[in-house]
VMD Tcl script that draws the C-alpha trace (Angstrom):
set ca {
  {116.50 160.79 53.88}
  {115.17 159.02 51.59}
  {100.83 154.34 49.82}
  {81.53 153.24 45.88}
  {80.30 155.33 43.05}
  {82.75 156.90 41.35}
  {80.98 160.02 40.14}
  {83.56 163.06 39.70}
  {84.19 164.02 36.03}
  {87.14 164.94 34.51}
  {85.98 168.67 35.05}
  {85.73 168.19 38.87}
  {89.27 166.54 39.39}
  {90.92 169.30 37.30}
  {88.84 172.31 37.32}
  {88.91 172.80 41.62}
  {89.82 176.28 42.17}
  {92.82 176.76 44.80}
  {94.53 178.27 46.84}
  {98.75 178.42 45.84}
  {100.96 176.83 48.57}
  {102.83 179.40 50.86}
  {106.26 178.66 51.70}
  {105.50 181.25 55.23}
  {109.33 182.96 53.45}
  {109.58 186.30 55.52}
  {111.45 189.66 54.86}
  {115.22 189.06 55.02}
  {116.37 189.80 58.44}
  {118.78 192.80 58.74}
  {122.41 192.76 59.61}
  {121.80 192.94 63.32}
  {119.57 190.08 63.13}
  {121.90 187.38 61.61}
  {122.61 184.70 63.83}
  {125.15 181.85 63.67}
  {124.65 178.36 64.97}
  {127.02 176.55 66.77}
  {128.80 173.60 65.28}
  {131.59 170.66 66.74}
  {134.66 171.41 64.98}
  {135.34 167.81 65.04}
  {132.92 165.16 64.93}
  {133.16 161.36 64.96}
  {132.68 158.98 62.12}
  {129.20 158.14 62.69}
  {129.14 154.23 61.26}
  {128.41 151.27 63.73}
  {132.49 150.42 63.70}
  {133.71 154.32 63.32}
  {135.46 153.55 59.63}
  {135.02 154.40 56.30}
  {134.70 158.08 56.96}
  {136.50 160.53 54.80}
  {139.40 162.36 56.02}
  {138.30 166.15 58.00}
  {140.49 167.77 55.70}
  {137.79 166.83 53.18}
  {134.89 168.04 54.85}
  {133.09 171.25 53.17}
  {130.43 171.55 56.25}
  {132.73 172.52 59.43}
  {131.91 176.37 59.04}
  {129.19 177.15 61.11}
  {125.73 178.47 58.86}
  {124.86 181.99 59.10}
  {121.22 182.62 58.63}
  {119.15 185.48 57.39}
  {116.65 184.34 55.48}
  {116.63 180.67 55.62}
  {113.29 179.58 54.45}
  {114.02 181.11 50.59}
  {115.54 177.86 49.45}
  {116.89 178.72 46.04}
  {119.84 176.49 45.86}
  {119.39 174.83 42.32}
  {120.61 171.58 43.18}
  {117.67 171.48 46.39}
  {115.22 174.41 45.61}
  {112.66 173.01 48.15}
  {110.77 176.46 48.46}
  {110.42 176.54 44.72}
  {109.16 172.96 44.36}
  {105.71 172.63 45.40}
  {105.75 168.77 44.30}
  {107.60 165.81 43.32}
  {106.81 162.29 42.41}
  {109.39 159.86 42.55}
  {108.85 155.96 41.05}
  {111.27 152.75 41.62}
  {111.26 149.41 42.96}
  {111.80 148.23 46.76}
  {112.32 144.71 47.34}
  {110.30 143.62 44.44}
  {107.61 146.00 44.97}
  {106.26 149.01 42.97}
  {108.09 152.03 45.37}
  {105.93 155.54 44.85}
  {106.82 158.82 46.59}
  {104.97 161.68 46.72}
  {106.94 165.01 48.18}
  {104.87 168.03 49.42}
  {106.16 170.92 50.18}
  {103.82 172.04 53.47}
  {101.96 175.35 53.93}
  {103.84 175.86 57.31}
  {107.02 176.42 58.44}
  {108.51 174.85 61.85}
  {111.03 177.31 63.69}
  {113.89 174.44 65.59}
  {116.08 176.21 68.58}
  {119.71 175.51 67.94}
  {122.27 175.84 70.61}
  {120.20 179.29 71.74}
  {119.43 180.14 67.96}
  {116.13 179.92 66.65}
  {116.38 178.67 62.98}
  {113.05 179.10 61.22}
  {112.74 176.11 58.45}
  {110.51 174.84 55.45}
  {108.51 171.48 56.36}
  {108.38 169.14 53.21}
  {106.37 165.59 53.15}
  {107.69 162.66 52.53}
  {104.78 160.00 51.93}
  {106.45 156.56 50.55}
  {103.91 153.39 49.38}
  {105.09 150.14 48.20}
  {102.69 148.23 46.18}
  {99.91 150.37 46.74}
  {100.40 150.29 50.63}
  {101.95 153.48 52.94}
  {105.35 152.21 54.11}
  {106.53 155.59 55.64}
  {106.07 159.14 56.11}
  {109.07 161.95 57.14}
  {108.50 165.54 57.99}
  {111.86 167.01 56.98}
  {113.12 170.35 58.14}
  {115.40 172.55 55.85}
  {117.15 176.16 55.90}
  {118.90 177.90 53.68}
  {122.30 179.55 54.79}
  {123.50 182.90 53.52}
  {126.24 181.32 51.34}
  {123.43 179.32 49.32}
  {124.12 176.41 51.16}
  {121.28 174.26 52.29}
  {121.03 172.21 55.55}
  {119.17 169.80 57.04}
  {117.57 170.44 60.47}
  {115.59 166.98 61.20}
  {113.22 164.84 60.56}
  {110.06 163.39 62.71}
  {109.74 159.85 60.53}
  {106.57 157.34 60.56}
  {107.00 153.98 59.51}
  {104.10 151.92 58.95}
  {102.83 148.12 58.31}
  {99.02 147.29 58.28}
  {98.26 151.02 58.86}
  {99.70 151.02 62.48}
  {103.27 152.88 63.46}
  {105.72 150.55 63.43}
  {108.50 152.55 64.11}
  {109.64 155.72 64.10}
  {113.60 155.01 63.25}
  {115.44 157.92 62.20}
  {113.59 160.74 63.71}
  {115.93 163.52 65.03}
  {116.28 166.82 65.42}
  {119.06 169.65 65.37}
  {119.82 171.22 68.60}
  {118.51 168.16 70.71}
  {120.22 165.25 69.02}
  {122.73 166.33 67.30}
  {124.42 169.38 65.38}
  {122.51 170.85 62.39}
  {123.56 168.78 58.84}
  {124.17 170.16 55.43}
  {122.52 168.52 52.67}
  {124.06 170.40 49.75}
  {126.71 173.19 49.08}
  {126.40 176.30 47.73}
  {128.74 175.34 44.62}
  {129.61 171.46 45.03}
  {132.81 170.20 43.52}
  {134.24 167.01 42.96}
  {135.94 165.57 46.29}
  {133.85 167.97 48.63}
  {132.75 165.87 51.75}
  {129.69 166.58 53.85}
  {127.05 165.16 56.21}
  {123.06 165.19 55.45}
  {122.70 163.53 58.37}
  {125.18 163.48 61.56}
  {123.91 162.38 64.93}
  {125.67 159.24 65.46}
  {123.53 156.81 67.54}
  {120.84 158.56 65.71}
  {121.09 158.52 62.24}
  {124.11 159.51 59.91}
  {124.59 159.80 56.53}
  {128.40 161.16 54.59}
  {128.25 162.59 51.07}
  {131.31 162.17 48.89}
  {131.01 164.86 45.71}
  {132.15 162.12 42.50}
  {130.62 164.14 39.72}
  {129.88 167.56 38.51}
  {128.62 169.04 35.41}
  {126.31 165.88 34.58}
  {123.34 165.61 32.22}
  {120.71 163.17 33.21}
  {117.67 162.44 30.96}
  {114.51 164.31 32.72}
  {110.69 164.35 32.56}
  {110.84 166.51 29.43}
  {114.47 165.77 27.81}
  {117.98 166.88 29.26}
  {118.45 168.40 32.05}
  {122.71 169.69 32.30}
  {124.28 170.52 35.44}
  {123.22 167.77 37.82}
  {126.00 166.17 40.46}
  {126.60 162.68 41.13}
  {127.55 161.70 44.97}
  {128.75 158.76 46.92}
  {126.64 158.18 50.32}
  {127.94 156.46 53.11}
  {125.27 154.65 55.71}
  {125.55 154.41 59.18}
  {126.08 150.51 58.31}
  {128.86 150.97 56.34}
  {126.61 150.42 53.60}
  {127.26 152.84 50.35}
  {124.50 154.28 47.82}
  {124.82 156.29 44.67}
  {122.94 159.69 43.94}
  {122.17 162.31 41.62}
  {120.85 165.39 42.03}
  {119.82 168.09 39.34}
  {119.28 171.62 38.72}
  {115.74 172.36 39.11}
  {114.56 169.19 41.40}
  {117.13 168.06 43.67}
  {117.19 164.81 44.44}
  {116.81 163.15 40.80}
  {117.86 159.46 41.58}
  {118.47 156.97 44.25}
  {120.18 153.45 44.21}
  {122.76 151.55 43.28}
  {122.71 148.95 39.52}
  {120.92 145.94 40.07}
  {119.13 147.13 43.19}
  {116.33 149.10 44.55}
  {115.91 152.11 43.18}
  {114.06 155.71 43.31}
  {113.96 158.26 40.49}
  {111.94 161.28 40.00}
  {109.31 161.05 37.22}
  {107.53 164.43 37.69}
  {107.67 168.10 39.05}
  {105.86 170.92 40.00}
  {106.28 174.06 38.56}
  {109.70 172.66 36.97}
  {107.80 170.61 34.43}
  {104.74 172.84 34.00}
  {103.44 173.20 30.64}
  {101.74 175.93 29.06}
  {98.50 175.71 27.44}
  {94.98 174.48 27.98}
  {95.02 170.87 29.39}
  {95.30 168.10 26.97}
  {91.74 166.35 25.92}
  {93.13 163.30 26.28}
  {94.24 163.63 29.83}
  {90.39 164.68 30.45}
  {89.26 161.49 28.24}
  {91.15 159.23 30.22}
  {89.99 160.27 33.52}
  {86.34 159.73 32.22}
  {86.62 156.87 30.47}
  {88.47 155.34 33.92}
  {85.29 157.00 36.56}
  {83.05 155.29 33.88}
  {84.40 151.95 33.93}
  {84.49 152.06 37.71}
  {80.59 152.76 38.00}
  {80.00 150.38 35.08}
  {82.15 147.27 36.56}
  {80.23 147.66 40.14}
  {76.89 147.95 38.34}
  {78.42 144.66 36.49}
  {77.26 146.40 32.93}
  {80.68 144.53 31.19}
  {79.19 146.28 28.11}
  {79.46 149.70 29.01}
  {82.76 148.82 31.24}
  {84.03 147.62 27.68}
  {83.28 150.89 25.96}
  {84.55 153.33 28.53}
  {87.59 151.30 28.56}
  {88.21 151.38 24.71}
  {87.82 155.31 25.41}
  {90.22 155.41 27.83}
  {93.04 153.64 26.07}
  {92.51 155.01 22.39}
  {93.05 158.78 24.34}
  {96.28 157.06 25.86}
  {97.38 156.19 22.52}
  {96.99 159.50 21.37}
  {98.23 161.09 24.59}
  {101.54 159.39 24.88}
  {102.46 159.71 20.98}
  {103.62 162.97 22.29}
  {106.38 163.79 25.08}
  {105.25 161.95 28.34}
  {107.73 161.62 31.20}
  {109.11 158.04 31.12}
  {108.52 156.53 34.78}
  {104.79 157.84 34.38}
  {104.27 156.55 30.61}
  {105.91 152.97 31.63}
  {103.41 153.13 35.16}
  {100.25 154.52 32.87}
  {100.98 151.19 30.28}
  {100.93 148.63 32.93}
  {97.52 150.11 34.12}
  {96.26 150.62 31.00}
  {96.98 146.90 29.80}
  {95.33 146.11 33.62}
  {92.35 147.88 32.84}
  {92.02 145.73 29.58}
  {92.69 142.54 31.03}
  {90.17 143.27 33.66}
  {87.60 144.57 31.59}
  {87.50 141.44 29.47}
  {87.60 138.78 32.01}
  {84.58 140.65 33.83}
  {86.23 140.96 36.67}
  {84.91 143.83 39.06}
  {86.94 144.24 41.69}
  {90.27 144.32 39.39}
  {88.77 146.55 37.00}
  {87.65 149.11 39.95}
  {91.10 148.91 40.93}
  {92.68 149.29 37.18}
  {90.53 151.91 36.73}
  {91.30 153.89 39.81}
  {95.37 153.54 38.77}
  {94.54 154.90 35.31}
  {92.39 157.77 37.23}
  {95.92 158.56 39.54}
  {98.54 158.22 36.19}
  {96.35 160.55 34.69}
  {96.14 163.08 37.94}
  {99.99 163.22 38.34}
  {100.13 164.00 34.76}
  {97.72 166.67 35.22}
  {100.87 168.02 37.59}
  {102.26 169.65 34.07}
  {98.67 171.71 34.03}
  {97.44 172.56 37.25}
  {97.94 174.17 40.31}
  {99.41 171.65 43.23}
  {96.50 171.68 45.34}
  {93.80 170.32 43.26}
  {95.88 167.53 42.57}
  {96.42 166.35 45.97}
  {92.33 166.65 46.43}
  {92.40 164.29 43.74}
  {94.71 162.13 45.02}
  {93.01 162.01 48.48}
  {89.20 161.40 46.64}
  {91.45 158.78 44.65}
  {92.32 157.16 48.10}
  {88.95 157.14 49.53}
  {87.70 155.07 46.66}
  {90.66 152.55 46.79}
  {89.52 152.21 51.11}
  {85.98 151.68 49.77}
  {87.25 148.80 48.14}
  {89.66 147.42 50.71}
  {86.47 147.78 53.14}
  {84.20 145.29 50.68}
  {87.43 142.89 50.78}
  {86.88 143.06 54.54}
  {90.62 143.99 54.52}
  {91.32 146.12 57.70}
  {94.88 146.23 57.40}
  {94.88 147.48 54.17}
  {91.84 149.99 54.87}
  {93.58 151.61 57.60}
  {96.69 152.32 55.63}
  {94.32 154.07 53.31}
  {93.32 155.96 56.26}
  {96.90 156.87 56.84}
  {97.26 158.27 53.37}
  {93.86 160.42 53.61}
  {95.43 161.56 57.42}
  {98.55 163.44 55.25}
  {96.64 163.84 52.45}
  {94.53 166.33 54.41}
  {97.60 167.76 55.79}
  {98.62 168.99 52.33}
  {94.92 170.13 51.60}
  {93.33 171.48 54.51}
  {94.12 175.19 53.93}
  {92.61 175.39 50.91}
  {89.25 173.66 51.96}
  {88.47 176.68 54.06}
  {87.66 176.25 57.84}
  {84.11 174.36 57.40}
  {85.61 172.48 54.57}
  {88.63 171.40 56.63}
  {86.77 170.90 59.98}
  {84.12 168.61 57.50}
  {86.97 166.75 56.32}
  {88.68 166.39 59.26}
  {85.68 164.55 60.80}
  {84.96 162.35 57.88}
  {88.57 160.79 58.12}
  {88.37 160.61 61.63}
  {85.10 158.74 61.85}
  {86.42 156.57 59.16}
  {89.52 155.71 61.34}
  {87.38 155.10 64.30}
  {84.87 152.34 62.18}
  {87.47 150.50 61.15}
  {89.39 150.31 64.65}
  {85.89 149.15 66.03}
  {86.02 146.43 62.74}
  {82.62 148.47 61.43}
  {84.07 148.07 57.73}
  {80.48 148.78 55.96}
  {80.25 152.15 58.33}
  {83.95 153.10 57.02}
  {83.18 152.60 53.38}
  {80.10 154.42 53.86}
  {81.52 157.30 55.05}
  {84.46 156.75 52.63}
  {82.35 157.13 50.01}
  {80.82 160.28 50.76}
  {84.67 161.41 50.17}
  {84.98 160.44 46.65}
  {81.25 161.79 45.65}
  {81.48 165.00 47.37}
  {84.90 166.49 47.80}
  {85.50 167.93 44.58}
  {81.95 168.85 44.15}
}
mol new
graphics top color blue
foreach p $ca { graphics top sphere $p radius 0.5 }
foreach p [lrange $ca 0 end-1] q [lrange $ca 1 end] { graphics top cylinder $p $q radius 0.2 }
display resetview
């Protein structure tokens, strides 16, 4: 399991109407309809040597699933249908490591020794340092017990923009037996298998903790699990997952690491949306138009407006990984400003304007936020396109591609078919090194989506 112009306001980021995400759950099926999927009753330690396995007796995921209703995911400890989104921060060799997990508008039915086992599609869209470094499409189903499992994956890994792989793909029924990724009541000493297609990909959970309280995006969260996970290499990795968001952290001390900083609706907020949140997305669109015009004065202004409402903002309760993320930009934005420096302010600016959007995540619906995120991209390829950087610019292109996934239903069908052949005739551009043409077009993104 397991990146021109500036002219939309505040109001146009968060005030897009849209439409709520459908998980596609049906009706629960009756009685008669209840099928069971096959499973080994023994399997093979999937590591590269066959050791470090725990013993069978151990093992928690040897009944076979029964399924009636598997696409109402309401296990606490992996509630995908009831989490629309999740951002996740860390590090990765060095790098700044940002995930962004959408829950899809679709569900993908996989055929499982006979059975067909309809399942939830949730996107996984990793960057490192600003750059998309993979993408999974994860399948998941909900047993009758409460148990969750795992059904697949299709997984994307890219560098410069281009597929470099696609390592770890599988899928239930073809390569492998269907894999459960969390119990219905997990105790300590339970042993089970997230992932278990040996030659393909395997993963073995070992249950070390229950009843733990981890520190969330607003305070403590009891009831979370701590687990042990054992890699196909042998290699081991520490995880906790908690009531409410599932997977809550990722890595071992010392090393690379991945921890949620935000989710949607766990960490929704009532009330009207903060005016700071709104004067920091401002004051960061008018420092972008301001530092291309090269008017340092009013780039200097909007940028004073922009950190005095962070100052105010985050003297309240901010969720850490996003307040430390929003500080470093912040201070970038500064620096930037003062040294008249265009292209790093444009940039600064556009990382204040995406802090500020996922923090909009405790306000607004899940859509809107992505169409943010997406105009947000667009403007970062505009500048990757004047750096005459077509690696870069085509990983952008990459991030609009799934961005649009996530989006598209909401656009209605002009909207989406409009869309669709804006990101497409930016892809083509830059694959027949027409950079100017691809900003051009990239820009018509950023001023017009939201409109």
């Amino acid at each position: 399991m397991r990146s021109r112009r500036f002219i939309a306001s505040a109001g146009a980021l968060i005030a897009t109407a849209a439409l709520a995400l459908s998980s596609g759950t049906p009706n629960a099926r009756p009685a008669a309809q209840r099928r069971t999927i096959p499973l080994p009753q023994s399997q093979e330690c999937g590591t590269f040597d066959g050791t470090g396995c725990a013993p069978e007796s151990q093992r928690v995921d040897l009944v076979p699933p029964v399924f009636s209703n598997p696409t109402n995911i309401t296990n606490p400890l992996f509630p995908v249908s009831r989490q629309a989104s999740v951002l996740m921060h860390g590090t990765v060799d060095g790098g700044e490591f940002r995930t962004e997990v959408t829950l899809l508008p679709y569900t993908k039915v996989i055929n499982i020794g006979g059975v067909n086992v309809e399942t939830l599609v949730s996107q996984y869209a990793a960057l490192v340092d600003g750059q998309i470094d993979e993408v999974a499409l994860d399948f998941y189903a909900q047993a009758d017990d409460g148990a969750v499992w795992y059904l697949g994956e299709d997984v994307f890994k890219y560098e410069d923009g281009e597929v470099a792989d696609t390592d770890g793909t599988w899928l239930a029924g073809r390569d492998g037996p269907a894999a459960m990724i969390m119990p219905a009541n997990p105790k300590v000493g339970d042993v089970y298998r997230p992932e278990n297609a040996p030659g393909f990909v395997f993963e073995e959970v070992t249950v070390t903790r229950v009843g733990v309280t981890v520190d969330g995006p607003n305070g403590p969260v009891p009831g979370a699990i701590s687990v042990n996970e054992l890699h196909m290499d042998g290699t081991r990795e520490d995880k906790l997952f908690a009531p409410g968001y599932g997977e809550f952290h990722t890595g071992n001390i010392g090393g690379d690491f991945e921890s949620l900083a935000l989710a949607s609706p766990t960490d929704a907020l009532p009330g009207p949306i903060p005016a700071q949140l709104i004067a920091m997305v401002d004051g960061a669109a008018d420092v972008f138009d301001a530092a291309e015009d090269g008017d340092w004065g009013d780039a200097a202004d909007a940028a004073e407006g922009a950190v005095d409402a962070w100052d105010a903002y985050r003297a309240g309760q901010v969720p850490p990984l996003i307040r430390a993320r929003m500080t470093e930009t912040i201070d970038a934005l500064e620096e930037s400003v003062a040294a008249c420096d265009a292209d790093g302010a444009r940039r600064a600016a556009l990382d204040v304007m995406l802090s500020a959007n996922d923090l909009l995540l405790r306000h607004r619906p899940v859509p809107p936020i992505n169409r943010a995120r997406l105009q947000i991209r667009a403007c970062v390829l505009v500048l990757d396109a004047e750096d005459e950087d077509a690696g870069a610019a085509l990983g952008d292109v990459v991030v609009l591609e799934w961005t649009r996934d996530r989006i598209a239903h909401t656009l209605g069908a002009a909207g989406a078919r409009r869309l669709d052949r804006q990101i497409r005739a930016i892809r083509a551009a830059i694959e027949r090194e027409h950079l100017d043409a691809a900003s051009r077009i990239a820009d018509q993104i950023c001023d017009e989506l939201v409109d």
